[in-house]
C-alpha positions in Angstrom: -38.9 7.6 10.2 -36.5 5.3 8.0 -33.4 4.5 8.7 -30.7 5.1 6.2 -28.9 2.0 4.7 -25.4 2.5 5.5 -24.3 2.3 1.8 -26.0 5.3 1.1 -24.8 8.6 -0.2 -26.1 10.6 2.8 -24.2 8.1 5.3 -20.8 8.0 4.0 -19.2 8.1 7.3 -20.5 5.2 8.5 -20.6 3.8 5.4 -16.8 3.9 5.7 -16.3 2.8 9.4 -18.3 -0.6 9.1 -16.1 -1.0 5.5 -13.0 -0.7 7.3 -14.0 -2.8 10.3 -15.1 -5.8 7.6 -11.6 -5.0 6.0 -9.9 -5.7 9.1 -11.7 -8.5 10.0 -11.1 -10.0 6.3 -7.3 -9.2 6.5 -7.0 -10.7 9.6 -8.7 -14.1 9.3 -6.6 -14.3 5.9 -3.7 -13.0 7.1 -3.5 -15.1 10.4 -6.3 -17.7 10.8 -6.7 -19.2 7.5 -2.8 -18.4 6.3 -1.4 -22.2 6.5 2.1 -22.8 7.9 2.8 -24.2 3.7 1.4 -20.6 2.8 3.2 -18.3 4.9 6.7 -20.1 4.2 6.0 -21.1 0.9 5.5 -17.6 -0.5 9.1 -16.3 1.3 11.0 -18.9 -0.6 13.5 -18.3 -3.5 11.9 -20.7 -6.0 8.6 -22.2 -6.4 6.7 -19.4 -3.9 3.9 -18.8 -7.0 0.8 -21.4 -5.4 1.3 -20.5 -2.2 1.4 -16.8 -2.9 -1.5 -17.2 -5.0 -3.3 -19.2 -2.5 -2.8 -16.6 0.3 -3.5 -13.9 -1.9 -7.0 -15.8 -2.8 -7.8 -15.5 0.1 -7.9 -11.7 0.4 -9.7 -11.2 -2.8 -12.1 -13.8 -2.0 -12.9 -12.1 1.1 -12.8 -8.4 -0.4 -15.3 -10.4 -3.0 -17.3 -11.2 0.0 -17.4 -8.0 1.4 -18.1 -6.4 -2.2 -20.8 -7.8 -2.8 -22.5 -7.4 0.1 -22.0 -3.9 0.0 -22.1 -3.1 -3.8 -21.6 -5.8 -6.3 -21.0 -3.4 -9.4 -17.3 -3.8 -7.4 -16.6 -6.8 -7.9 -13.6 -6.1 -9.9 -11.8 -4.7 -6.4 -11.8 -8.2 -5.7 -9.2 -8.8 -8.5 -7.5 -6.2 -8.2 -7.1 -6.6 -3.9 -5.8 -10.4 -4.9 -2.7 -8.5 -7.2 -2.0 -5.8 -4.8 -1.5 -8.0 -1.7 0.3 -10.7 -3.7 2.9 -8.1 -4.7 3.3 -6.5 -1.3 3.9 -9.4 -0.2 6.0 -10.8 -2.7 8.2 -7.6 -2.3 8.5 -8.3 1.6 9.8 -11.6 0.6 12.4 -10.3 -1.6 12.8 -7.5 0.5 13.7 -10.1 3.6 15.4 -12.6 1.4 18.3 -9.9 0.3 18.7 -8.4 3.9 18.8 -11.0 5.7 17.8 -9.4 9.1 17.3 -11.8 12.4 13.4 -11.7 14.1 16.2 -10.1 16.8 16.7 -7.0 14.7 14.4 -4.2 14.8 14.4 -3.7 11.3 13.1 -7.3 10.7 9.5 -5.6 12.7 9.9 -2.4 10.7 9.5 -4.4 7.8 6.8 -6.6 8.6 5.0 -3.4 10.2 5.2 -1.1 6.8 4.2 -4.9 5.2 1.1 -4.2 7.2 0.3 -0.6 6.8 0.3 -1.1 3.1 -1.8 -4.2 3.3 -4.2 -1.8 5.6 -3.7 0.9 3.2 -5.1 -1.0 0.9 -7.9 -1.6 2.4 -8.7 2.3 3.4 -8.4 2.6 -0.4 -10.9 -0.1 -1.4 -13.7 0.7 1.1 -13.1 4.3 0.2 -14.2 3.5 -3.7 -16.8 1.3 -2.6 -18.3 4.2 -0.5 -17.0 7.6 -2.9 -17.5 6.2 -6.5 
């Protein structure tokens, strides 16, 4: 008896489940390992945030790209589009902490960088879910 690839229609479930466990993985190597000290300040500044934002938000489509690929290249063009969506969730974080102002000591500060998260892992649920449904 064969085993069904995981990619396939009649697997969708674990289709999905390995997707958003590569997902993870890729958002948190670029998120945390590979996101340079000149990244993650550079892209909360007031002026001149646009190479580093674009660098760290490289790095997620070039992992998504990775992942793609591997799973069904025909999406490559998720890729793309994962680099615009995380640039401006987190450009809207940065804007967002720039105008309140609120110390690491203030529980909205970690509100913020939580629902920065989710959406980031939102994201992600969405992309693996088109790679898998469409």
């Amino acid at each position: 008896m064969a085993l069904d690839c995981p990619f396939s229609p009649t697997n969708p479930a674990l289709a999905l489940g390995i997707l958003s466990l590569a997902f993870a993985a890729k958002h948190f190597l670029a998120d945390f390992v590979l996101q340079t000290d000149w990244m993650a300040r550079g892209k909360e500044r007031t002026q001149g945030w646009g190479r580093p934002l674009a660098v760290h938000a490289g790095l997620h489509g070039l992992g998504t790209l990775l992942i793609v690929l591997l799973a069904r290249p025909e999406f490559w063009w998720l890729s793309p589009a994962d680099f615009a969506v995380h640039a401006a969730i987190d450009r809207a974080k940065a804007v967002a902490s720039l105008n309140l102002r609120w110390p690491i000591s203030d529980p909205r500060f970690w509100w913020l960088m939580g629902f920065d998260q989710f959406l980031h892992q939102a994201t992600n649920v969405v992309v693996g879910t088109a790679i898998v449904v469409l």
